[in-house]
C-alpha positions as CSV (number, residue, x, y, z in Angstrom):
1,X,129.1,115.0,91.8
2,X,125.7,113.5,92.6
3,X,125.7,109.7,91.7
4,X,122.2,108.4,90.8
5,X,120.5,105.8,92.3
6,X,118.8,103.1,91.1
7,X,115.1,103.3,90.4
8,X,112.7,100.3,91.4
9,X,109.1,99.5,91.5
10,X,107.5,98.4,94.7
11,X,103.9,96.5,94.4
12,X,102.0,95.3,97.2
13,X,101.2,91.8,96.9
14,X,99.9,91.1,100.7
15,X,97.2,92.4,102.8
16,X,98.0,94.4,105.7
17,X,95.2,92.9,107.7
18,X,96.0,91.7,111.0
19,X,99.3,93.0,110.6
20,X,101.2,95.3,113.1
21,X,100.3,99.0,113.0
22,X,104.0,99.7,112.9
23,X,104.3,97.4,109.1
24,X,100.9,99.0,108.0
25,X,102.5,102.7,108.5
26,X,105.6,101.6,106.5
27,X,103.0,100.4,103.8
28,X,101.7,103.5,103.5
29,X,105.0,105.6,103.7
30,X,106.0,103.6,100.8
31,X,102.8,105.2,99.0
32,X,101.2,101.6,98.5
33,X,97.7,101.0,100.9
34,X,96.3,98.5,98.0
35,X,97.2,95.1,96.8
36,X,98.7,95.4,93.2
37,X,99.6,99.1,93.7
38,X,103.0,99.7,92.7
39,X,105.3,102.9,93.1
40,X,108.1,103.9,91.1
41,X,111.0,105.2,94.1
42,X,115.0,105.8,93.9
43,X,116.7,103.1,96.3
44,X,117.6,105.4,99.0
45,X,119.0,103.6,102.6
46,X,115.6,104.8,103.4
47,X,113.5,103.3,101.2
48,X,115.9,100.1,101.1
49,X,115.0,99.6,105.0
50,X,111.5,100.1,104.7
51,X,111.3,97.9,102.2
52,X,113.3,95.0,104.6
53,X,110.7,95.7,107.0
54,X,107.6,94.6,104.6
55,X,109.5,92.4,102.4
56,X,106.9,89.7,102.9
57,X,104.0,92.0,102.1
58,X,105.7,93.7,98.7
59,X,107.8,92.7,95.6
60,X,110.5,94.5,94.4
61,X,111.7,94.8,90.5
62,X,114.5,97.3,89.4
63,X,114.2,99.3,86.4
């Protein structure tokens, strides 16, 4: 049995500029590059630690 996870939207609320190039990749593996763009992702581990990474530079909001 597959058990679902929970879906969230991640916006970018903070520039990457000046920023490590190492925070700036995990912006854009996320699928964000913009301020106010949000994505609509499953909390994986994955996602979860990427987003720990950036927390200062994103928002996170569960649907």
């Amino acid at each position: 049995m597959v058990k679902k996870m929970a879906k969230v939207r991640i916006s970018q609320v903070r520039s990457t500029i000046g920023r490590p190039e190492r925070q700036k990749r995990t912006i854009k593996a996320l699928g964000l590059g913009k301020i106010d763009k949000s994505v609509e992702v499953e909390m994986t581990p994955q996602i979860a630690g990427m987003v720990n990474k950036v927390s200062h530079l994103v928002s996170v909001t569960e649907l």
